[in-house]
N, C-alpha and C positions, 0 to 999 in steps of 0.2 A: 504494500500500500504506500502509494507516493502523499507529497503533503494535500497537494487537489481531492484526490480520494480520500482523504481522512476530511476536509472540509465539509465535500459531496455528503457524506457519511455522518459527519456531527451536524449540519441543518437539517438532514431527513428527520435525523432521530428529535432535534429540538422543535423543530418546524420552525425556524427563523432562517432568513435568504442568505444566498452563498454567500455575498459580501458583507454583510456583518459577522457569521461563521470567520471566515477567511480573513477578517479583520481580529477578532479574539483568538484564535490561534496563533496568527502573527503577535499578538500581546503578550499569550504565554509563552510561545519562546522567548522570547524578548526578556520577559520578568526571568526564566530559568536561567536565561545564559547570563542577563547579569550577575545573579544572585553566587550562582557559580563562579562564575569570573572573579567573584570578592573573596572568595574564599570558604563562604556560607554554602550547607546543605541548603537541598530541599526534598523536601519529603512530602508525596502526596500517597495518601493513605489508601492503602487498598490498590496501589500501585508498585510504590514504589519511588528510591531516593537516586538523586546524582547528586556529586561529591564531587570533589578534584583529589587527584593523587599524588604522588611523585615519582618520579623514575627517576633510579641513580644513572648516573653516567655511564659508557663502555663501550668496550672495543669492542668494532665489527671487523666484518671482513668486505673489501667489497668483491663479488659473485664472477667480474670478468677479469679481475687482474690477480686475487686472489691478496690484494695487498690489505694493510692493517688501519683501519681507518678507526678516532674518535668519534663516539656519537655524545652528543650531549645530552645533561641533566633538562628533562623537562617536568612538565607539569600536564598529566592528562586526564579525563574527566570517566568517573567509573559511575557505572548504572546497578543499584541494587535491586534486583525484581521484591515484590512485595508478597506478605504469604496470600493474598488474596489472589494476586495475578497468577501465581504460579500453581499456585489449585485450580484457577480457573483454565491454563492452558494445560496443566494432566488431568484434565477431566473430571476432579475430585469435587 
């Protein structure tokens, strides 16, 4: 499911028109990426949280040269499934 179909899909289900759907979805990314961005969880319940995380530093390899390359320390964003979500897609 791309973002238009999850729109398509949250107006049916609310009955309110694709562009305002399509306008509050665009808000809640928005509000998570920021929130994310600062360093803040968020956690929507019966869903589930994203976090940021850290990854240390390290050596790769690069695949055509075989040579030894630094990757850098970064900052990446982890998804927690919630117990709700994850009952609901094993069927339970």
């Amino acid at each position: 499911m791309n973002k238009q179909e999850l729109v398509d899909a949250v107006a049916a289900t609310t009955g309110s028109s694709k562009a305002v759907t399509a306008e509050t979805v665009d808000a809640l990314i928005a509000a998570v990426t920021g929130a994310v961005k600062q360093g803040d969880t968020v956690q929507l319940i019966g869903f589930g949280s994203f976090s940021t995380g850290a990854r240390a530093a390290r050596v790769g390899r690069n695949p055509a040269t075989g040579a030894e390359i630094q990757i850098p320390a970064a900052k990446t964003v982890k998804f927690t499934a919630g117990k709700a979500f994850k009952d609901a897609v094993n069927g339970a």
